[in-house]
C-alpha positions as CSV (number, residue, x, y, z in Angstrom):
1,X,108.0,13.7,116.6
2,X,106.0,14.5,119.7
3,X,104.9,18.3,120.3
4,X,105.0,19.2,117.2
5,X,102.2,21.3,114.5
6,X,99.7,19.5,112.9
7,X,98.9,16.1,112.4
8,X,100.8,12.9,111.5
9,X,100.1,10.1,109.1
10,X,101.4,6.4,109.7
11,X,102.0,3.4,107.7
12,X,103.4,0.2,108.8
13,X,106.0,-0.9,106.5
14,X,106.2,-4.8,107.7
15,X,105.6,-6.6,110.4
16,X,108.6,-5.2,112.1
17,X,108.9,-1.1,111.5
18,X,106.3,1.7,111.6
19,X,106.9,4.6,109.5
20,X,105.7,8.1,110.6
21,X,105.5,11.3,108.5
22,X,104.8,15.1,110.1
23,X,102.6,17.8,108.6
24,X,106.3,19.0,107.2
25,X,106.7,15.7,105.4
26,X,109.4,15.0,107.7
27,X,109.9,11.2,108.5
28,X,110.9,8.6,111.2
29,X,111.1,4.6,111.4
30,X,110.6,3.0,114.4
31,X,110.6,-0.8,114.8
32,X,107.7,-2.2,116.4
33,X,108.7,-4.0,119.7
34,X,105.5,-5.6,120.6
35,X,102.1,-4.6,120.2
36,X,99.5,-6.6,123.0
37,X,97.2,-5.7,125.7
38,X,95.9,-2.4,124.0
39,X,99.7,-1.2,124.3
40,X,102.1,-0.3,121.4
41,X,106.0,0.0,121.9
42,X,107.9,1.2,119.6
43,X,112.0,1.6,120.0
44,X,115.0,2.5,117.8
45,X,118.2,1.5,119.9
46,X,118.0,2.2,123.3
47,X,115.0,4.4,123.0
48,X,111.8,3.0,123.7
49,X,108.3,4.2,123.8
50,X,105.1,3.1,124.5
51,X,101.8,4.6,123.9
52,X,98.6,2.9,125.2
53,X,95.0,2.7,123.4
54,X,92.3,4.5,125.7
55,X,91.3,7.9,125.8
């Protein structure tokens, strides 16, 4: 849901899967791979990203 208009609202649905909704209402589940270190990876499948905590 990168690139996209206007913000985006999370909610973490268990320990396992993150669920994220777009200004459109629009939504995606990802599963939480690890989160350590200030770093969050998230993956569905073969796709995995990872988005770091600083500024």
């Amino acid at each position: 849901m990168g690139n996209e208009y206007g913000t985006v609202s999370w909610t973490v649905l268990d320990e396992s899967q993150l669920k994220i909704t777009n200004y459109y209402g629009e939504t995606e589940t990802a599963d939480i791979v690890s989160l350590k270190d200030g770093c969050l990876t998230l993956g569905n499948g073969d796709d995995i990203e990872q988005f770091w905590n600083s500024p």
